[in-house]
KEKOLVO-186796 format. One record per residue: residue number from 1; x, y, z of N, C-alpha, C, O in turn. Coordinates in nm, 2 decimals, padded with zeros to 4 digits. Atoms other than C-alpha are relative to their C-alpha. Layout:
N
+-----+--------+--------+--------+--------+--------+--------+--------+--------+--------+--------+--------+--------+
!  nr !     nx !     ny !     nz !    cax !    cay !    caz !     cx !     cy !     cz !     ox !     oy !     oz !
+-----+--------+--------+--------+--------+--------+--------+--------+--------+--------+--------+--------+--------+
! NUM !      X !      Y !      Z !      X !      Y !      Z !      X !      Y !      Z !      X !      Y !      Z !
...
+-----+--------+--------+--------+--------+--------+--------+--------+--------+--------+--------+--------+--------+
END
This chain:
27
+-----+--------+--------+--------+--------+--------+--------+--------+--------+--------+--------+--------+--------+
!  nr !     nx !     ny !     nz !    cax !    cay !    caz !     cx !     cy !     cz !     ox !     oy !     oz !
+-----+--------+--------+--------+--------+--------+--------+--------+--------+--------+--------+--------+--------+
!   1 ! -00.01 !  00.15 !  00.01 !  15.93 ! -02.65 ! -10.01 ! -00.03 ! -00.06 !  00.14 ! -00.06 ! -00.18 !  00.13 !
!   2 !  00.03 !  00.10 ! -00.07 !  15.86 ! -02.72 ! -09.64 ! -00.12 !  00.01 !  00.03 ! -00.17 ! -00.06 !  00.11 !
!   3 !  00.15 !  00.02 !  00.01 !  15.53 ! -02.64 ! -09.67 ! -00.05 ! -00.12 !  00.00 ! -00.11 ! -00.19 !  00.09 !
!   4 !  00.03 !  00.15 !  00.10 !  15.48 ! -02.93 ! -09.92 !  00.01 ! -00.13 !  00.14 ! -00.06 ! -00.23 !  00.18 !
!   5 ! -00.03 !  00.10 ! -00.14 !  15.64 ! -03.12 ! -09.59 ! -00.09 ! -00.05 !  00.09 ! -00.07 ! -00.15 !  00.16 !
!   6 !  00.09 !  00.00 ! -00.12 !  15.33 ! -03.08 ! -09.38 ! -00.11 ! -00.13 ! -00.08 ! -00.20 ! -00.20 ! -00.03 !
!   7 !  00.11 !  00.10 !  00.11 !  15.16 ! -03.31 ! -09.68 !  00.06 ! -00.09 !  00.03 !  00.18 ! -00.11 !  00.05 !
!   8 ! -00.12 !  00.20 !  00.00 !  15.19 ! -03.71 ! -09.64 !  00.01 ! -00.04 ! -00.12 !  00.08 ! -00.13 ! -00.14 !
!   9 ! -00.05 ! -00.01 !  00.15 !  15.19 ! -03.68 ! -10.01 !  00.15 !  00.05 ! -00.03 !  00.25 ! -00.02 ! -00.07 !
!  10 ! -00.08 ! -00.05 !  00.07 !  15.40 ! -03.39 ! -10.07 !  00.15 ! -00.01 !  00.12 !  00.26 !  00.05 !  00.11 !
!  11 ! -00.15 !  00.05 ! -00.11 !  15.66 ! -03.55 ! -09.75 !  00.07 ! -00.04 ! -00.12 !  00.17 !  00.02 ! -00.15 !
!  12 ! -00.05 !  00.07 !  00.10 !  15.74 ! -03.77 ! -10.04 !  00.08 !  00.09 ! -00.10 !  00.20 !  00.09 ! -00.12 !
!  13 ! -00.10 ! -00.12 !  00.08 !  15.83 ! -03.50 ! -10.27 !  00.11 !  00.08 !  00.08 !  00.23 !  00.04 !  00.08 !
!  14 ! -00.07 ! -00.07 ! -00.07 !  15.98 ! -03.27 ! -10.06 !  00.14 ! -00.09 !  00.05 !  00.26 ! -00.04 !  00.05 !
!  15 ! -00.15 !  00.13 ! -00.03 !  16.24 ! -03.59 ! -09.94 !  00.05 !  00.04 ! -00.13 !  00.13 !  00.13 ! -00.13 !
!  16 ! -00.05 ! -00.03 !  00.10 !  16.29 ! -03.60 ! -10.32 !  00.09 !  00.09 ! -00.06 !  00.20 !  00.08 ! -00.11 !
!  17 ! -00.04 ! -00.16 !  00.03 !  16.36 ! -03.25 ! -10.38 !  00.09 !  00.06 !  00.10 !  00.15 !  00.16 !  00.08 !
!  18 ! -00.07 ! -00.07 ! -00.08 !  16.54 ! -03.20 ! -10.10 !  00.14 ! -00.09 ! -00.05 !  00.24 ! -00.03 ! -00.03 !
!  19 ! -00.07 !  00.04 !  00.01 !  16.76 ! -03.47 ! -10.21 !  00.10 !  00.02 ! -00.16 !  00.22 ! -00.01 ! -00.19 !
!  20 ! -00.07 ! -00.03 !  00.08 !  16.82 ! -03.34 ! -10.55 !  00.02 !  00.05 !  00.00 !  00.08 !  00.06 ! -00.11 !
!  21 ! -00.06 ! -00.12 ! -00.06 !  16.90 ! -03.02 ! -10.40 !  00.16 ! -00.03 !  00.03 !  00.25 !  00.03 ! -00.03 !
!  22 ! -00.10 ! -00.01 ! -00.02 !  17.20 ! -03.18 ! -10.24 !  00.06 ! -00.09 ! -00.08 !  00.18 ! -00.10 ! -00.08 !
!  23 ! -00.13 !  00.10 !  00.10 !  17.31 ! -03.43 ! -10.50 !  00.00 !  00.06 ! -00.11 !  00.08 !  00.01 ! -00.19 !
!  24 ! -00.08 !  00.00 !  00.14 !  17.31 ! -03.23 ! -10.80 !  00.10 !  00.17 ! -00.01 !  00.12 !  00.25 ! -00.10 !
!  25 ! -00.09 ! -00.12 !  00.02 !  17.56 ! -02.94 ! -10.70 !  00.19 ! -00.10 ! -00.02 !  00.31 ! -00.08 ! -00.06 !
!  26 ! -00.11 !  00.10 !  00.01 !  17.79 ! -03.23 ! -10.67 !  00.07 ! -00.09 ! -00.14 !  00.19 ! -00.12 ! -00.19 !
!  27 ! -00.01 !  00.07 !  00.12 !  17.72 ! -03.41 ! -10.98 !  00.09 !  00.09 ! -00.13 !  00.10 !  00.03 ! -00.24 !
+-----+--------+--------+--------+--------+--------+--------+--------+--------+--------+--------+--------+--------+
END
C-alpha cells in the first residue's frame, strides 16, 4: 500500500485505505 503512496493518484487512495484500516477495527 505504500507503494500506491508514491502516486499523486494512488496518495488519494492510500489516505483512504489507510484510514479504513484504522477505523474499521473499531467499528
Amino acid at each position: 500500500m505504500i507503494v500506491i503512496c508514491h502516486d499523486l493518484i494512488g496518495a488519494s487512495i492510500c489516505i483512504i485505505g489507510v484510514s479504513i484500516m484504522l477505523w474499521a477495527p473499531r467499528s
